[in-house]
N, C-alpha and C positions, 0 to 999 in steps of 0.2 A: 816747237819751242824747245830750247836746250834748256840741262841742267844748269850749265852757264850763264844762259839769262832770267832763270830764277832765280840761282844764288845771288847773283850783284846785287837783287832787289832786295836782299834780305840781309838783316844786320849780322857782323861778323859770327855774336854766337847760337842765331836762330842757322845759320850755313853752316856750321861745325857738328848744329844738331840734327842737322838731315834733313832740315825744314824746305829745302829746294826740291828734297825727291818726294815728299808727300805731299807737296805742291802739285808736281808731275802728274804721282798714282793719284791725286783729286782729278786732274784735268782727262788722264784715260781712261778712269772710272768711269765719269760721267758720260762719257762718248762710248760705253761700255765696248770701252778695248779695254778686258779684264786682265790677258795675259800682260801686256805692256805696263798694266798699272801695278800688278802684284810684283814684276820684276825694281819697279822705283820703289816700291815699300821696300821690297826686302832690303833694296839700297840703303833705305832712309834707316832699316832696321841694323844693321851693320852698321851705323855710326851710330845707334843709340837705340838698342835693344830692347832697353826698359819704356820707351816712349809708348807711351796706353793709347794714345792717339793712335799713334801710326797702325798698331795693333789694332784697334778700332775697326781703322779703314780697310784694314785686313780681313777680317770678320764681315766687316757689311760686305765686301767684294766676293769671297767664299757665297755669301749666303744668296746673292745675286745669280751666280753662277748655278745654286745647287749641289754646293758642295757641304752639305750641314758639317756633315763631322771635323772638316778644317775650320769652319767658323763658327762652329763650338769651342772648339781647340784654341783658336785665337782668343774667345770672349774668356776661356777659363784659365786662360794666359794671364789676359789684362787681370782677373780680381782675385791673382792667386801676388798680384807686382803693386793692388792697390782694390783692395775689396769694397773699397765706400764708392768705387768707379760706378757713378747710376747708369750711364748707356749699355753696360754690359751686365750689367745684376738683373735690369729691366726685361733687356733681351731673355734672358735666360731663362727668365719670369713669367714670361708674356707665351700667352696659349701658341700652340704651334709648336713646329719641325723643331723650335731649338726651345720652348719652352718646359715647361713642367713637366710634363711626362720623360723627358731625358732621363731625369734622376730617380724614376721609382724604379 
């Protein structure tokens, strides 16, 4: 599936916002093609940097992978652009690899 036939599907300023590339990194994700999905985020992230979303999706994919410290990284991205963000305060939160213990 191209970027091209996401974008069309999507209204002029949800395609300006990169919303066809975290489309993408949703659908490589899921089919855990990490490398190919994290390449569309960064796409998506390059039209819109501040998007907590896409960063999100970045973070879950890192954490998928086993990669903590980059989706740590991502999650302390999102609540440093938008701190009342729950999916990633949560995460941070929550026992385990990226939880509590991080910060003692």
């Amino acid at each position: 599936m191209s970027t091209l036939f996401i974008n069309a599907a999507l209204s002029p300023g949800q395609a300006r916002e990169g919303q066809g590339y975290v489309k993408l990194g949703q659908l490589y994700g899921s089919a855990r093609k990490y490398e190919q999905a994290l390449a569309k985020l960064a796409a998506g992230l390059a039209v819109n940097p501040r998007n907590v979303v896409t960063l999100m999706l970045v973070g879950v994919i890192h954490q998928q992978r086993g990669d903590i410290p980059q989706a740590q990284a991502a999650y302390e991205k999102i609540l440093a652009l938008n701190p009342r963000f729950a999916p990633a305060a949560n995460t941070l939160a929550s026992p385990g690899p990226l939880g509590s213990g991080l910060e003692s």
